[in-house]
C-alpha positions as protocol buffer text, in pm:
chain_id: "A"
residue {
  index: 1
  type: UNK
  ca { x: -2383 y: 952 z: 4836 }
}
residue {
  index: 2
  type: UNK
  ca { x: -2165 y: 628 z: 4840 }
}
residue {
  index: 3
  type: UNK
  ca { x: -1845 y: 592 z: 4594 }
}
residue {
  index: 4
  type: UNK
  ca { x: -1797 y: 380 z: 4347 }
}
residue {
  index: 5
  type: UNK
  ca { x: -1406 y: 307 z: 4272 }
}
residue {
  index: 6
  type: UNK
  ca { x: -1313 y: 176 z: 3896 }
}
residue {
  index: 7
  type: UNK
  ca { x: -962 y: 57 z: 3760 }
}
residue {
  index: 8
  type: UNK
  ca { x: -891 y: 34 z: 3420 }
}
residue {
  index: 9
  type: UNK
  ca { x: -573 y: -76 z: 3254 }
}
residue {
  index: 10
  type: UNK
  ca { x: -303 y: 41 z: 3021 }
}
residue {
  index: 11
  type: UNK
  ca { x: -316 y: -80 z: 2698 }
}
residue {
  index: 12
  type: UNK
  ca { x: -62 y: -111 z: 2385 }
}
residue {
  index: 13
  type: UNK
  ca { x: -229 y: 23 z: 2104 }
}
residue {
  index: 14
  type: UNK
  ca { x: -142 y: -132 z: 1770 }
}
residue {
  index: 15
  type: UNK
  ca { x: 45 y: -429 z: 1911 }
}
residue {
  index: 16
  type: UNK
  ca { x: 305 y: -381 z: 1598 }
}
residue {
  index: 17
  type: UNK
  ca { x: 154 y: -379 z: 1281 }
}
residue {
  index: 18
  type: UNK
  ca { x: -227 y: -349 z: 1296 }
}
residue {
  index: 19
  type: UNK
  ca { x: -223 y: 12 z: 1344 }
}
residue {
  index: 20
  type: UNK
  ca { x: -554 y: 177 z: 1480 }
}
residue {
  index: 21
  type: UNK
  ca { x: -676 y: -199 z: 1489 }
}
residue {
  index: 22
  type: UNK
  ca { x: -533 y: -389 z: 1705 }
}
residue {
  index: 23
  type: UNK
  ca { x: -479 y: -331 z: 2061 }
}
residue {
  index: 24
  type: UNK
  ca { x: -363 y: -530 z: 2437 }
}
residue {
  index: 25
  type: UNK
  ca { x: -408 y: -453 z: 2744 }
}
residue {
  index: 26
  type: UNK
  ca { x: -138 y: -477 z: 3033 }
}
residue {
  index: 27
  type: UNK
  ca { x: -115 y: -525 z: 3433 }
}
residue {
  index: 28
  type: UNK
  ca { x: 36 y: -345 z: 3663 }
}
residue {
  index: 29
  type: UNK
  ca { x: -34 y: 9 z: 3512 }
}
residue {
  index: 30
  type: UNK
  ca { x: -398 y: 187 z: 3533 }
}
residue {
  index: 31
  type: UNK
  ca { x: -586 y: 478 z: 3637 }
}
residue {
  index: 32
  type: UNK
  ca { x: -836 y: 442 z: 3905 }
}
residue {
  index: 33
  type: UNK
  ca { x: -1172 y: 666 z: 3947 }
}
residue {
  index: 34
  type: UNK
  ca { x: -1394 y: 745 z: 4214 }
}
residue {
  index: 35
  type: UNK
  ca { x: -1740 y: 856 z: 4134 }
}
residue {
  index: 36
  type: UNK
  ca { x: -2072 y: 925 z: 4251 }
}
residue {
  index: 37
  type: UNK
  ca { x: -2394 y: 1017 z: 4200 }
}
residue {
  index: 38
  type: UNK
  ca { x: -2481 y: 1423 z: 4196 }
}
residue {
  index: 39
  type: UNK
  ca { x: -2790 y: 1603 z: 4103 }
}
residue {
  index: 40
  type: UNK
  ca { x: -2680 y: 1674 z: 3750 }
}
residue {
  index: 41
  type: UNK
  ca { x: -2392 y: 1739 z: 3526 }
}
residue {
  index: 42
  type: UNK
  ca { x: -2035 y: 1614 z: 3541 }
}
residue {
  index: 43
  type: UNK
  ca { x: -1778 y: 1729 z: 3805 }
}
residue {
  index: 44
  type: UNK
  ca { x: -1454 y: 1628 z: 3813 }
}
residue {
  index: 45
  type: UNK
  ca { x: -1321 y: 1730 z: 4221 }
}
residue {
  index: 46
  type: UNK
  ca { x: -965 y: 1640 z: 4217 }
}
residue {
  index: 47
  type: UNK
  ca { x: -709 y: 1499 z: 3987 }
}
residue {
  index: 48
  type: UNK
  ca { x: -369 y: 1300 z: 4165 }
}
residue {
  index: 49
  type: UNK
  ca { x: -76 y: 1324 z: 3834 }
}
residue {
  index: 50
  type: UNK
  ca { x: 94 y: 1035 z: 3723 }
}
residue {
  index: 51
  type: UNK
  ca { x: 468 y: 1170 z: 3728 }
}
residue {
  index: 52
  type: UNK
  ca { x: 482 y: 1497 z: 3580 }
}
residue {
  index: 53
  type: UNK
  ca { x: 122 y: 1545 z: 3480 }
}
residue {
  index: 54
  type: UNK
  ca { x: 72 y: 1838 z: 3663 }
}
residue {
  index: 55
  type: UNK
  ca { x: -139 y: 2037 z: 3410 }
}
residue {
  index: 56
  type: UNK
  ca { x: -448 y: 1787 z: 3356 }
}
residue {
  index: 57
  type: UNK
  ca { x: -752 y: 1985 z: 3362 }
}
residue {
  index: 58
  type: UNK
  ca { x: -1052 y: 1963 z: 3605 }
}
residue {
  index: 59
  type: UNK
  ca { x: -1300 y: 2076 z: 3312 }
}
residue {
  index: 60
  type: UNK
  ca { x: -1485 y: 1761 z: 3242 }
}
residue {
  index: 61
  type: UNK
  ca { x: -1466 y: 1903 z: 2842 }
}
residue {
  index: 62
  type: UNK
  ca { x: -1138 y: 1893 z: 2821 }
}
residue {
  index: 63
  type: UNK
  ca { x: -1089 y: 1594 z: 3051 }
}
residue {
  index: 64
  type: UNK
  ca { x: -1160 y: 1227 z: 2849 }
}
residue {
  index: 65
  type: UNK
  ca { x: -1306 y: 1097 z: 3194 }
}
residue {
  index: 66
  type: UNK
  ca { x: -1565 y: 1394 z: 3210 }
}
residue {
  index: 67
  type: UNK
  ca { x: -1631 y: 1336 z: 2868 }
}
residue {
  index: 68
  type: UNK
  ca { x: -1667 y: 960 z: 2873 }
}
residue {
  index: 69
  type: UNK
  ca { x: -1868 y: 1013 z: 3173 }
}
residue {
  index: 70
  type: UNK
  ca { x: -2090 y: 1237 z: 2989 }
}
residue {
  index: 71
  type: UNK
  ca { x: -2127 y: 1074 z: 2705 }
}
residue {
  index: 72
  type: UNK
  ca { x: -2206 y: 742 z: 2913 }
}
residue {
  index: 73
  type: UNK
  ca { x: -2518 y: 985 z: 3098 }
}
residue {
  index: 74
  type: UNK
  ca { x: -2643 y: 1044 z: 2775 }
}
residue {
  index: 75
  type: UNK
  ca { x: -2627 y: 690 z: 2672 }
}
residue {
  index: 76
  type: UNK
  ca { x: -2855 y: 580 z: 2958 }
}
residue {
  index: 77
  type: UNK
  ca { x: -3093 y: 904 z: 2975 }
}
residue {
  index: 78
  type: UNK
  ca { x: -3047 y: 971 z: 3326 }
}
residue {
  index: 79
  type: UNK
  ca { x: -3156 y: 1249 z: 3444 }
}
residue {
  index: 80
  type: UNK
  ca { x: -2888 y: 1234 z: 3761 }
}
residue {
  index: 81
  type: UNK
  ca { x: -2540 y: 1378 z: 3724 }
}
residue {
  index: 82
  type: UNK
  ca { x: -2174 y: 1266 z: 3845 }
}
residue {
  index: 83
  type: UNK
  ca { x: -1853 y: 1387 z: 4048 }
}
residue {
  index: 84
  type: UNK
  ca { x: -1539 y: 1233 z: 3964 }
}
residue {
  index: 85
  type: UNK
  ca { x: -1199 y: 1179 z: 4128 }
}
residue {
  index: 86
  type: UNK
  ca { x: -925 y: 1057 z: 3878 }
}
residue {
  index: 87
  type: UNK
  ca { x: -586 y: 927 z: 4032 }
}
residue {
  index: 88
  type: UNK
  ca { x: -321 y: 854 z: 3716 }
}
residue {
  index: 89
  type: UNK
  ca { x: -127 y: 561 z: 3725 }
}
residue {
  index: 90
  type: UNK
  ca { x: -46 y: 616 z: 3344 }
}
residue {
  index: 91
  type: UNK
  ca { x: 155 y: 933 z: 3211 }
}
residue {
  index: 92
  type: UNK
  ca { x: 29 y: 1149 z: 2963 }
}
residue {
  index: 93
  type: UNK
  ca { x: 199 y: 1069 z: 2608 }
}
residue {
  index: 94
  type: UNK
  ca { x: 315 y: 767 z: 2696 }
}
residue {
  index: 95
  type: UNK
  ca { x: 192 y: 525 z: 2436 }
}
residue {
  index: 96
  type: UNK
  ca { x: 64 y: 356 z: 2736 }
}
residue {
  index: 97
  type: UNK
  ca { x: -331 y: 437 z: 2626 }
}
residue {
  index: 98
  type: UNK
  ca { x: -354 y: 699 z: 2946 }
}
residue {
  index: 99
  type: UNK
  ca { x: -634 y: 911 z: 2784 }
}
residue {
  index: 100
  type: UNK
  ca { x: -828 y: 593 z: 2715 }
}
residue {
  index: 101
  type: UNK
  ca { x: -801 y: 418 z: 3039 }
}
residue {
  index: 102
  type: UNK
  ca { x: -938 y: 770 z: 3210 }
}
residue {
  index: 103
  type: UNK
  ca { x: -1217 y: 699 z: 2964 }
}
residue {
  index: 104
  type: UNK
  ca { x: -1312 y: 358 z: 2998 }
}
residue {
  index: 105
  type: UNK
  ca { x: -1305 y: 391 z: 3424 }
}
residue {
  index: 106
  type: UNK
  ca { x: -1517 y: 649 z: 3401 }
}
residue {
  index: 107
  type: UNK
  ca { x: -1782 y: 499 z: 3154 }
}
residue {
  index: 108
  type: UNK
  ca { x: -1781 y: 211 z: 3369 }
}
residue {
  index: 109
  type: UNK
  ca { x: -1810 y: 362 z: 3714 }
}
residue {
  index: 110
  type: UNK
  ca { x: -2103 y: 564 z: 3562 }
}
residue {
  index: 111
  type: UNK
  ca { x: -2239 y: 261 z: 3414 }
}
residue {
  index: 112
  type: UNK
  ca { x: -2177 y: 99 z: 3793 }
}
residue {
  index: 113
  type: UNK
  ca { x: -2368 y: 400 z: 3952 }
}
residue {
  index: 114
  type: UNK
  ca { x: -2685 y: 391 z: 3761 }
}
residue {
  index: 115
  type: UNK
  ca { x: -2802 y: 28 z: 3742 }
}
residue {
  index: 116
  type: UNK
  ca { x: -2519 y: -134 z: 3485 }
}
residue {
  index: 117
  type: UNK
  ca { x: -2769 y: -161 z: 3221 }
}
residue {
  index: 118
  type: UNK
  ca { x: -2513 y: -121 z: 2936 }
}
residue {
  index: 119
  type: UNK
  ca { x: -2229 y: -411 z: 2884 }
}
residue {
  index: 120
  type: UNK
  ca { x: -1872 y: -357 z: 2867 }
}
residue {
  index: 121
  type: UNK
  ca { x: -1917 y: -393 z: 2514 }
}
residue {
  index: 122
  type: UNK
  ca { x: -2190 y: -55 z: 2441 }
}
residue {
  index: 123
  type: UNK
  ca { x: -1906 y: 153 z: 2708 }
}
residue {
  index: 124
  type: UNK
  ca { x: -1663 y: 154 z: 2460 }
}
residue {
  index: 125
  type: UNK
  ca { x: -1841 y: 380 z: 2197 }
}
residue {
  index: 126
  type: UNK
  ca { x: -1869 y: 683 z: 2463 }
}
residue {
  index: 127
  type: UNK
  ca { x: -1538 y: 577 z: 2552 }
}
residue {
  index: 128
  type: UNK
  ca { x: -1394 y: 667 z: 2222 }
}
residue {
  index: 129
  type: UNK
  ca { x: -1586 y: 935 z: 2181 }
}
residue {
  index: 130
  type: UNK
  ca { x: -1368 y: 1105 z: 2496 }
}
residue {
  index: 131
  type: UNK
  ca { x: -1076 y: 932 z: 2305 }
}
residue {
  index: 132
  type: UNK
  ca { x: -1156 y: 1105 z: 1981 }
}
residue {
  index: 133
  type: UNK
  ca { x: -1135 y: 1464 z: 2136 }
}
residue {
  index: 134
  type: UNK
  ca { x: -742 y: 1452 z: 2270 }
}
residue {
  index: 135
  type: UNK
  ca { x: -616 y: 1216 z: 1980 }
}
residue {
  index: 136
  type: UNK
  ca { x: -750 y: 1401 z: 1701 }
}
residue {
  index: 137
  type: UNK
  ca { x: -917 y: 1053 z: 1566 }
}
residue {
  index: 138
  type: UNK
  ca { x: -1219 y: 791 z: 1638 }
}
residue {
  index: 139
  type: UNK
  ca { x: -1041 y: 468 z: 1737 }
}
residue {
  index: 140
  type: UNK
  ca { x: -1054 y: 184 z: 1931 }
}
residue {
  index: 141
  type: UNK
  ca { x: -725 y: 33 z: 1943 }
}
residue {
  index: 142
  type: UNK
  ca { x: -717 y: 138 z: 2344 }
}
residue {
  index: 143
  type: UNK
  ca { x: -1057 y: 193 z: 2486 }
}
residue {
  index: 144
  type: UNK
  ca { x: -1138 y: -184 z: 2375 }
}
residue {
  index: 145
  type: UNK
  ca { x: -861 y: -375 z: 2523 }
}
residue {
  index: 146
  type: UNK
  ca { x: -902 y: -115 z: 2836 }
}
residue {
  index: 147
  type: UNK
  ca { x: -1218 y: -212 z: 2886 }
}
residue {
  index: 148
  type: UNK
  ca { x: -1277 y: -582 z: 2767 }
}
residue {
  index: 149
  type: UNK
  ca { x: -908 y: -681 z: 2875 }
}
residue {
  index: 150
  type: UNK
  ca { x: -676 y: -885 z: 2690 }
}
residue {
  index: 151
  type: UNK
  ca { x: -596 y: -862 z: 2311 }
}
residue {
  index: 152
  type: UNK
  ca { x: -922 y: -682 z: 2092 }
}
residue {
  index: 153
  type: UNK
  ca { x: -941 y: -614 z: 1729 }
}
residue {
  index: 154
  type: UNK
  ca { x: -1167 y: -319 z: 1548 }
}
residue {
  index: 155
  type: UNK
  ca { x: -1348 y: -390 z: 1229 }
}
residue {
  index: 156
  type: UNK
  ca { x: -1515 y: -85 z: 1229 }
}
residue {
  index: 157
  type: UNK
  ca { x: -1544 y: 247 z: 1375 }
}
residue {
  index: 158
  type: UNK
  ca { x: -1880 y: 298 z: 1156 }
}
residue {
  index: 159
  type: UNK
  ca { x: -2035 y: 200 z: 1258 }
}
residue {
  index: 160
  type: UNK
  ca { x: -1814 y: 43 z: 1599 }
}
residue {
  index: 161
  type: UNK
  ca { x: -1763 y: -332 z: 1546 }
}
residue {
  index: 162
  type: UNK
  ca { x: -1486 y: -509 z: 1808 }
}
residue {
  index: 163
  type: UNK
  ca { x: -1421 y: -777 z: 1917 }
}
residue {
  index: 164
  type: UNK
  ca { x: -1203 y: -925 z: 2170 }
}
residue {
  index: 165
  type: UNK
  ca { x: -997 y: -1224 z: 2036 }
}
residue {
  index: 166
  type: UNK
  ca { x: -793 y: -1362 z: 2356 }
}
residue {
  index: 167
  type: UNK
  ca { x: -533 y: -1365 z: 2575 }
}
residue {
  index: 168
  type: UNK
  ca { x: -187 y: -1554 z: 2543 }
}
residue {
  index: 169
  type: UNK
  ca { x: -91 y: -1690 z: 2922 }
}
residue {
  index: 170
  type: UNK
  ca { x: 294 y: -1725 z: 2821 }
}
residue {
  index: 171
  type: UNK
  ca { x: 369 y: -1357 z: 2708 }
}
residue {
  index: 172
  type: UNK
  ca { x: 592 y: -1171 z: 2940 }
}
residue {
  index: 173
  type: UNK
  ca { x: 612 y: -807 z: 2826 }
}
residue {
  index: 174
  type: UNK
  ca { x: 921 y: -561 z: 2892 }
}
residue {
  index: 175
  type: UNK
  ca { x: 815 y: -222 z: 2865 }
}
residue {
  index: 176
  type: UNK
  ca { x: 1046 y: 61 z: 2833 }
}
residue {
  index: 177
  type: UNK
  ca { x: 914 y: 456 z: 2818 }
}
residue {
  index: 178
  type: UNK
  ca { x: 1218 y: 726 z: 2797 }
}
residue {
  index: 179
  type: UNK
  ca { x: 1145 y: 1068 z: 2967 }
}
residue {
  index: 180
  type: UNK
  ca { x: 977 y: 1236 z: 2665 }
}
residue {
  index: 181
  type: UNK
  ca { x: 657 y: 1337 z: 2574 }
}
residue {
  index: 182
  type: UNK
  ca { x: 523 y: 1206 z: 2205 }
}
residue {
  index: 183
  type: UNK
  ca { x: 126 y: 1319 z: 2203 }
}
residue {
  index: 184
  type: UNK
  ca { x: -97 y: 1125 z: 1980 }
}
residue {
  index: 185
  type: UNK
  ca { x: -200 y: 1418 z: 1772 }
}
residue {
  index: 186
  type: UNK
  ca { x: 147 y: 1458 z: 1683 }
}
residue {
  index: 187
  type: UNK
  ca { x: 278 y: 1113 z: 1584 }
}
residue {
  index: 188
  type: UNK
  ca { x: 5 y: 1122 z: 1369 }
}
residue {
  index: 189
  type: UNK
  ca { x: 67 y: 1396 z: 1148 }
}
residue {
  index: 190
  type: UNK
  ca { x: 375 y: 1249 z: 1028 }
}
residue {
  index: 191
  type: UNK
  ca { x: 250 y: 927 z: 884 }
}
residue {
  index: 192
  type: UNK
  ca { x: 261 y: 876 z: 531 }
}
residue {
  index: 193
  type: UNK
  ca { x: -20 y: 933 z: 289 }
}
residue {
  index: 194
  type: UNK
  ca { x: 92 y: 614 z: 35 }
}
residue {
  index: 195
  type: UNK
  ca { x: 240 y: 349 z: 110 }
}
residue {
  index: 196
  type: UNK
  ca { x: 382 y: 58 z: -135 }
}
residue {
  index: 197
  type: UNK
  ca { x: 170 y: -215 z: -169 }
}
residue {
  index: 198
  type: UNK
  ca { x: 379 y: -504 z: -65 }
}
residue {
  index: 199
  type: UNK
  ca { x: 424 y: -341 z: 253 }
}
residue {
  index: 200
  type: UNK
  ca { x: 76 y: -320 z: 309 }
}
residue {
  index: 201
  type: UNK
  ca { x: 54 y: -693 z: 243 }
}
residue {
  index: 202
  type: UNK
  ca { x: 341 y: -758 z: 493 }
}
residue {
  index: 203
  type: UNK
  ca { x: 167 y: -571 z: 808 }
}
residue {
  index: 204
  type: UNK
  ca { x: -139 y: -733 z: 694 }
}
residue {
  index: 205
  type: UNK
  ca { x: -6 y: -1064 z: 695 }
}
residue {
  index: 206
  type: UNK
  ca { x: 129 y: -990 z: 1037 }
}
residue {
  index: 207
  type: UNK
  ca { x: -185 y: -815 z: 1192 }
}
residue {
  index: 208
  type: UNK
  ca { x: -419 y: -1179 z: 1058 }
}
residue {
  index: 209
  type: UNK
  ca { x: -120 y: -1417 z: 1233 }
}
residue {
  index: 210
  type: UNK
  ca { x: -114 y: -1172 z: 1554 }
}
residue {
  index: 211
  type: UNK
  ca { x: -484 y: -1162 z: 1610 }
}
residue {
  index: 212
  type: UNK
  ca { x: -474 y: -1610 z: 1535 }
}
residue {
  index: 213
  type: UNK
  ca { x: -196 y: -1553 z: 1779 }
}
residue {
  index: 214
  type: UNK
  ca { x: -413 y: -1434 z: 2036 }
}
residue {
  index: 215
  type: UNK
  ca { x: -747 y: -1641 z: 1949 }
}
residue {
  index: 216
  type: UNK
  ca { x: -543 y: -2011 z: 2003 }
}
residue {
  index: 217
  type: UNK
  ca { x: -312 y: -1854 z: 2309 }
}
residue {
  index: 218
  type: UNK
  ca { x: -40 y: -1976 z: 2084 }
}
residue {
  index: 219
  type: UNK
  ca { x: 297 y: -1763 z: 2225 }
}
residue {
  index: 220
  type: UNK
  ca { x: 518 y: -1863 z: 1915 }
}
residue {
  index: 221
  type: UNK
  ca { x: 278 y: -1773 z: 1641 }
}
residue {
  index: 222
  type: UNK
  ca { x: 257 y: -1412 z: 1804 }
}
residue {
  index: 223
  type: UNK
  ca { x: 643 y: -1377 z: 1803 }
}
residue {
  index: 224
  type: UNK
  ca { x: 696 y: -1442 z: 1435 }
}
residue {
  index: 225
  type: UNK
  ca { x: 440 y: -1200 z: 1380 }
}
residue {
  index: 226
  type: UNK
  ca { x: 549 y: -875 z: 1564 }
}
residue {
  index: 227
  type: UNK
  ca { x: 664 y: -736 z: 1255 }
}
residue {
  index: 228
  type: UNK
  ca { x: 581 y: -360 z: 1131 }
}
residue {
  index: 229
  type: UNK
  ca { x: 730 y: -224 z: 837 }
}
residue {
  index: 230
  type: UNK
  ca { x: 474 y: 56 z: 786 }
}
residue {
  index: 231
  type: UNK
  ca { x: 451 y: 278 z: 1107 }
}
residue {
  index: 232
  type: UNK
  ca { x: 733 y: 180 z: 1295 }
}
residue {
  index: 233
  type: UNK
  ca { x: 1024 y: 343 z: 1047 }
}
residue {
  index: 234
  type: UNK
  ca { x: 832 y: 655 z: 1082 }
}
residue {
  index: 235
  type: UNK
  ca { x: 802 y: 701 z: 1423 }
}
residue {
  index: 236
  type: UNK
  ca { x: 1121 y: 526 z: 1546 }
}
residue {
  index: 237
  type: UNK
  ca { x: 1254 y: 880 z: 1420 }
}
residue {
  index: 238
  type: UNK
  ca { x: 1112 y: 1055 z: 1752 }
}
residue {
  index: 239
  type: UNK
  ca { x: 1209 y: 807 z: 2000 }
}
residue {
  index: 240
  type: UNK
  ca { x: 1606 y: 861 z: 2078 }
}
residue {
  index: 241
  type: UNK
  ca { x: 1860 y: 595 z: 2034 }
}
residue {
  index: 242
  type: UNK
  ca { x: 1532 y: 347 z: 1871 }
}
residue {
  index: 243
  type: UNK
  ca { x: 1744 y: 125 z: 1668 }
}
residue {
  index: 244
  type: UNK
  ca { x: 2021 y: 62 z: 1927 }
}
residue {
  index: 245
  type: UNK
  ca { x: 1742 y: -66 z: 2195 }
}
residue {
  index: 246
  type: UNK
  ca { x: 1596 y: -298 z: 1926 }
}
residue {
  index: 247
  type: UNK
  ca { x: 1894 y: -458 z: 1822 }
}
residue {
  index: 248
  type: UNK
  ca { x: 2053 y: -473 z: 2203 }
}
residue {
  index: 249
  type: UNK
  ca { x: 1666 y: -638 z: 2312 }
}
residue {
  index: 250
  type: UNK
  ca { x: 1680 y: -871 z: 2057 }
}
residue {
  index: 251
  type: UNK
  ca { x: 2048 y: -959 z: 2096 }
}
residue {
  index: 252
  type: UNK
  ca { x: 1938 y: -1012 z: 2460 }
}
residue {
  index: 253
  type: UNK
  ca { x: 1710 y: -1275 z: 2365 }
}
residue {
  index: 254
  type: UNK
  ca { x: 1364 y: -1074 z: 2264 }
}
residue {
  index: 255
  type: UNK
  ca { x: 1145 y: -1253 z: 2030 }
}
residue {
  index: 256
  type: UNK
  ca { x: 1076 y: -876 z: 1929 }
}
residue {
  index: 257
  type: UNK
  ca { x: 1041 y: -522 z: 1978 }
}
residue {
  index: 258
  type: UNK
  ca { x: 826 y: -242 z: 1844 }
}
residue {
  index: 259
  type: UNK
  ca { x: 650 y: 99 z: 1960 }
}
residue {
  index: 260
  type: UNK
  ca { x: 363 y: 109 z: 2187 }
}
residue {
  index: 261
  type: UNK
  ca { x: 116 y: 326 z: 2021 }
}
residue {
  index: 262
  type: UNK
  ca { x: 223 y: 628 z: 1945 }
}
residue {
  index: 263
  type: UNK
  ca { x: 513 y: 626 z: 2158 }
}
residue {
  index: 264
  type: UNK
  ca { x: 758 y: 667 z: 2332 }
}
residue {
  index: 265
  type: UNK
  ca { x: 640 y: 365 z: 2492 }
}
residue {
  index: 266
  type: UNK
  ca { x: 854 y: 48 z: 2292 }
}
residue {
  index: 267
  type: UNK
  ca { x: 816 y: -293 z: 2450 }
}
residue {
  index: 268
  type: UNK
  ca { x: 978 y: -619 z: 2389 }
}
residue {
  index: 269
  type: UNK
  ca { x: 875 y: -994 z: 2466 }
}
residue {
  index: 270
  type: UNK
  ca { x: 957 y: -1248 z: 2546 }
}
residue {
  index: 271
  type: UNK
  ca { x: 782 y: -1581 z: 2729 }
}
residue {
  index: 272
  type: UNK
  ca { x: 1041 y: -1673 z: 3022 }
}
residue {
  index: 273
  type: UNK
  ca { x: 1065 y: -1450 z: 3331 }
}
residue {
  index: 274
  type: UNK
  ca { x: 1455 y: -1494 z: 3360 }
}
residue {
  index: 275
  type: UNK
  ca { x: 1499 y: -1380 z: 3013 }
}
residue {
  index: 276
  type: UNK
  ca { x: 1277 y: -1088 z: 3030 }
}
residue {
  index: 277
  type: UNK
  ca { x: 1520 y: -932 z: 3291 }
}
residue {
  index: 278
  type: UNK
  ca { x: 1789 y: -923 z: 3068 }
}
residue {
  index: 279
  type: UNK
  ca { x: 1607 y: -778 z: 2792 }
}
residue {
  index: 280
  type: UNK
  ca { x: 1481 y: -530 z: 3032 }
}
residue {
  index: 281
  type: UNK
  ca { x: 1864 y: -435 z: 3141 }
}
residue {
  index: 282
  type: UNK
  ca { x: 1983 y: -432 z: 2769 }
}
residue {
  index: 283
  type: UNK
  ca { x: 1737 y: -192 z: 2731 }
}
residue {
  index: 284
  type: UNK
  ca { x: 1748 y: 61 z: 2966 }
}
residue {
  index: 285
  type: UNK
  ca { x: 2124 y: 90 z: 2968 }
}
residue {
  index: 286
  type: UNK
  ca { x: 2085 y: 139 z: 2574 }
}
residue {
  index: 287
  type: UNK
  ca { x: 1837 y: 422 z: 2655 }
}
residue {
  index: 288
  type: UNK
  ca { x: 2116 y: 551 z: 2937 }
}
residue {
  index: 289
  type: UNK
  ca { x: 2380 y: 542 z: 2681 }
}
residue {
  index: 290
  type: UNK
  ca { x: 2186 y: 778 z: 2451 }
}
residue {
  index: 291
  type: UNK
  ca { x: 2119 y: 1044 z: 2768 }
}
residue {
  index: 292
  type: UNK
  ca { x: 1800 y: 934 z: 2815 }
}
residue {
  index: 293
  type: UNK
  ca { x: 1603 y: 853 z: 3153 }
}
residue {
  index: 294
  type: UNK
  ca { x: 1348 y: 576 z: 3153 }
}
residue {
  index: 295
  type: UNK
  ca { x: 1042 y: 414 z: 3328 }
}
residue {
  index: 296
  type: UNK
  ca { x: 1059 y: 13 z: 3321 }
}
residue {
  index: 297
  type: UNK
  ca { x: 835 y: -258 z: 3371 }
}
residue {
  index: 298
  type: UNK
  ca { x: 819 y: -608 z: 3357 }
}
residue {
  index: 299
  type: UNK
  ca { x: 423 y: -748 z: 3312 }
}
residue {
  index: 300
  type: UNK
  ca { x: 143 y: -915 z: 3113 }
}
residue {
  index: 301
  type: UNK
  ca { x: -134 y: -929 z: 2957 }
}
residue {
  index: 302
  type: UNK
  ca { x: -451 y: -824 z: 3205 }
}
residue {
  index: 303
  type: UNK
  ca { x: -725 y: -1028 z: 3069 }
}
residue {
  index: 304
  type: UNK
  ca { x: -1010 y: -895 z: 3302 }
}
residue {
  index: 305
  type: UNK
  ca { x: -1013 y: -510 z: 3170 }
}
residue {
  index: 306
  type: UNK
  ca { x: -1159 y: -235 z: 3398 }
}
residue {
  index: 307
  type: UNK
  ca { x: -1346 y: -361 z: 3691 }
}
residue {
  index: 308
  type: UNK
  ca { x: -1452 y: -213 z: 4008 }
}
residue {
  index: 309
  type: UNK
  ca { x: -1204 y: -238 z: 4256 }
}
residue {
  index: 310
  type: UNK
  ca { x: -1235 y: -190 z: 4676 }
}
């Protein structure tokens, strides 16, 4: 049977203050599936880790690319199954959208394998249903972007209602993970139940500018937005030396700097090239002064999403 190979792209979930709403996808970071057709079921044959994901399981139930792929079959009422090989280009809790991106390849390469009758669009709802089962919630803030590209925003998750809203051609993004592990499940547990209602309106206010922002490609609108007063303070507790790297990026010219997701992921931005390599040095040394190891990257937005690659 002939292979089909799919790429799909990590994503910053959030993008500041529209938590579980908002959401961006990057370049230079993916995963990448193989797949093909099999008589029935889902298979998943091999797995190559992304750094020190050595323990990511084969079972296509406990897998988000099995499940996505399954849940993708069912969609379409096939009666064929699939095998799967998964290579990671995006670390497990990274804040980088890694469970989603596994999803979103595999939906599509399924999709790709049995006559593409469903858009990018109908993927992302078996998508998140993989999603749902390692982040202990039914959101779109990663699948979308990871598989429509560029910057998407959720109305809904029921029923699902997204829609993507744009790219902005300027943005240069630094992102900076430390060597720690902060799993979705987790960071979740420790957000607040209440929170005060003028800072509600403030992330609000910020979310509506980001997502104009991103509708009129307008680079300066987004940085006076990437504001977060809700989420941030709370999990800026489990990333190590936090407020030192945001005030050393922005002293080294950031237009701002927040948490990717769920962390530890933080990125900063900026819209020259020259500058973004000194942000990206502030910021890593910051990280080395607090003992802490780091993965770096200097990219952009990737306004295609996942697409099938040679």
């Amino acid at each position: 049977m002939e292979w089909v190979k799919v790429f799909a792209p990590a994503t910053i979930g959030n993008i500041g203050p529209g938590f579980d709403v908002l959401g961006l996808a990057v370049q230079k970071l993916g995963d990448v599936i193989e797949a093909r057709k099999i008589q029935s079921g889902v298979k998943i044959s091999s797995i190559v880790p992304a750094g020190s994901d050595v323990n990511l399981s084969t079972d296509p139930e406990k897998n988000t690319a099995g499940i996505a792929a399954r849940e993708t079959l069912k969609i379409l009422e096939v009666r064929g199954g699939v095998e799967l090989r998964l290579e990671k280009g995006i670390p497990l809790g990274s804040g980088l959208g890694s469970s989603a991106a596994s999803a979103a390849a595999a939906a599509l390469a399924v999709n790709c394998l049995y006559g593409n009758e469903l858009t990018k669009e109908e993927l992302i709802l078996p998508s998140t249903r993989a999603e749902e089962v390692v982040s202990g919630g039914f959101f779109a803030d990663n699948t979308a972007p990871a598989l429509l590209g560029g910057a998407t925003l959720t109305r809904s998750c029921l029923p699902l209602d997204v829609t993507r809203i744009g790219s902005i051609k300027r943005l240069k993004i630094i992102l900076v993970t430390p060597d720690t592990v902060i799993l979705t499940k987790e960071a979740r547990k420790i957000l607040p139940d209440k929170i005060p209602m003028k800072d509600f309106v403030f992330n609000m206010a910020n979310t509506s500018l980001i997502t104009a922002a991103f509708a009129k490609d307008d680079y300066a609108l987004f940085a006076r937005s990437l504001n977060d007063v809700v989420i941030e303070p709370v999990r800026a507790k489990l990333i190590k030396g936090f407020d030192q790297v945001k005030e050393n990026a922005l002293k080294a010219g950031a237009d701002g700097m927040t948490i990717s997701g769920s962390g530890p992921t933080v990125f900063a931005i900026t819209d020259r090239l020259s500058k973004a390599r000194l942000i990206e040095d502030a910021m890593v040394r910051t990280f080395r002064q607090f003992g802490t190891k780091t993965f770096h990257l200097i990219t952009a937005v990737d306004p295609e999403g996942a697409r099938v690659i040679n």
